[in-house]
C-alpha positions in Angstrom: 93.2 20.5 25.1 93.2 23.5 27.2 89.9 24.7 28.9 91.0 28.8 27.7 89.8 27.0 24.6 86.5 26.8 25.9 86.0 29.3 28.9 87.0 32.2 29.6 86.9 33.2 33.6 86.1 36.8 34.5 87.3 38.3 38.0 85.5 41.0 38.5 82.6 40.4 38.5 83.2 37.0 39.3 82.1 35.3 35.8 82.5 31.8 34.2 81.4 32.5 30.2 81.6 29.7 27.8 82.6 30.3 24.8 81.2 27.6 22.8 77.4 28.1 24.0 78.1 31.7 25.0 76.0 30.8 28.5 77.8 32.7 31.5 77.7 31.4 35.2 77.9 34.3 37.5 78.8 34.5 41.2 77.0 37.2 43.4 77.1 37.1 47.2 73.5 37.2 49.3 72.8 37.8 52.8 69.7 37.1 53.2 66.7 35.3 51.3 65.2 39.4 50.3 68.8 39.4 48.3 67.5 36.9 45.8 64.7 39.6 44.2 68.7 41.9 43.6 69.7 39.0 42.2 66.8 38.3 39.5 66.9 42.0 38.1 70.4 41.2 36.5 70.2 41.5 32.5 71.9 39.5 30.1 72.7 40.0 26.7 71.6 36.8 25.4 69.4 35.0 27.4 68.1 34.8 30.4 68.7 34.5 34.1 67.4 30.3 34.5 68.9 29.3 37.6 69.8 30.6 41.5 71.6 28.6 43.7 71.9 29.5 47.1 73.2 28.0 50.7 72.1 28.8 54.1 74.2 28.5 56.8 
């Protein structure tokens, strides 16, 4: 069983996208906690945004 079965992994942008469920993890890089409301305005096709997940250092 090979995960290209079930995922396909985008470079640029920087995208995980399942093919079975069609949900899509995306990575986008934030400086500050005012980057989070940049973050929210991105559209999907299906869906919606549900979750952000962010570290400060």
């Amino acid at each position: 069983m090979e995960c290209e079965e079930y995922w396909e992994i985008l470079r640029s942008p920087l995208t995980i996208y399942s093919r079975v469920t069609r949900n899509e993890v995306i990575f986008r890089g934030m400086n500050n906690m005012r980057d989070r409301e940049k973050v929210k305005s991105i559209n999907f096709v299906h869906g919606k945004l549900v979750w952000i997940y962010f570290v400060i250092k």
